[in-house]
ROLUMLO-741811 format. One line per 5 residues: their letters; for each residue x, y, z of C-alpha. Coordinates in steps of 0.02 Angstrom, whole numbers, plus 50000, padded with zeros to 5 digits. Example, Ala and Ser with C-alpha at 12.3 -4.5 7.8 and 13.67 -1.06 7.14 Angstrom:
as = 50615:49775:50390; 50684:49947:50357
//
This chain:
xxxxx = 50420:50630:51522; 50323:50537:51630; 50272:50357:51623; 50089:50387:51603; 50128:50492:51449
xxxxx = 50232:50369:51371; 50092:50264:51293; 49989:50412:51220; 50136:50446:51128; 50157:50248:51072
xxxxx = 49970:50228:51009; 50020:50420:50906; 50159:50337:50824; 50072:50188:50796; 49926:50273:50701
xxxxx = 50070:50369:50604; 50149:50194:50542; 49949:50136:50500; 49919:50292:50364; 50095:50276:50321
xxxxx = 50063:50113:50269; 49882:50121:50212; 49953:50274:50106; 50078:50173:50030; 49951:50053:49998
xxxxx = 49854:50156:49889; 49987:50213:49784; 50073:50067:49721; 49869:50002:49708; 49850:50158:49602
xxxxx = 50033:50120:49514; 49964:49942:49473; 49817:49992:49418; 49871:50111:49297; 50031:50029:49236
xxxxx = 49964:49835:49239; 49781:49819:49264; 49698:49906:49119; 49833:49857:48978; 49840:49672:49061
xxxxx = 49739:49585:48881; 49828:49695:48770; 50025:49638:48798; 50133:49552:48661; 50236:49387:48679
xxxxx = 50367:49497:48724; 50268:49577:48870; 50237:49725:48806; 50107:49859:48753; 50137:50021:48650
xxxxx = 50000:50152:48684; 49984:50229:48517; 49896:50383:48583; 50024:50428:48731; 50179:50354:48650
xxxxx = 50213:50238:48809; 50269:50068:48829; 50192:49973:48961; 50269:49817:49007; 50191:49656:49102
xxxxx = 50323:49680:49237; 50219:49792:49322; 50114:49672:49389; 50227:49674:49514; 50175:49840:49603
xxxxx = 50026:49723:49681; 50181:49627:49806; 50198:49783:49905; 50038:49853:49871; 49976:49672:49968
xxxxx = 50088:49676:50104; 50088:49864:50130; 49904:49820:50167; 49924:49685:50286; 50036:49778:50375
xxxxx = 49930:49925:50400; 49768:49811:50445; 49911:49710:50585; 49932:49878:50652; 49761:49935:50656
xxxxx = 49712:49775:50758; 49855:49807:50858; 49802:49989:50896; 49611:49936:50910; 49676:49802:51033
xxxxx = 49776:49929:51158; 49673:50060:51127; 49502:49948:51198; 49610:49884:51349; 49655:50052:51378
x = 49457:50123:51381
//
């Protein structure tokens, strides 16, 4: 492989990591939301919630899922100004 093809594969793999990350993102921001966010009034002293109509506990630990949900995100933006950066000097 040449040398010339080397960073055309490195800005590839960097836009890989970006929706990887972005796509994690999402998920536990979709996890949080649906676990924490809508149920977040409705918890105990105990930190809990029993949905009557779905038989589910949901528990206040879950607002934890917005940690990597946060830094998932900042991550993916880093890259992405990383990849806008090398990709401008390279244009």
């Amino acid at each position: 492989m040449s040398p010339a093809q080397r960073p055309g594969i490195r800005r590839s793999l960097l836009l890989i990591a970006i929706s990887l990350c972005a796509t994690a993102s999402a998920i536990f921001g979709f996890l949080y939301y649906g676990l924490y966010w809508k149920y977040r009034d409705l918890f105990n002293e105990n930190g809990r919630y029993f949905d009557e109509t779905d038989s589910v506990v949901y528990q206040d630990e879950a607002a934890i899922l917005i940690v990597p949900a946060i830094a998932l995100l900042v991550l993916a933006l880093g890259l992405g100004v990383l990849w806008w950066r090398r990709h401008r000097s390279r244009a």
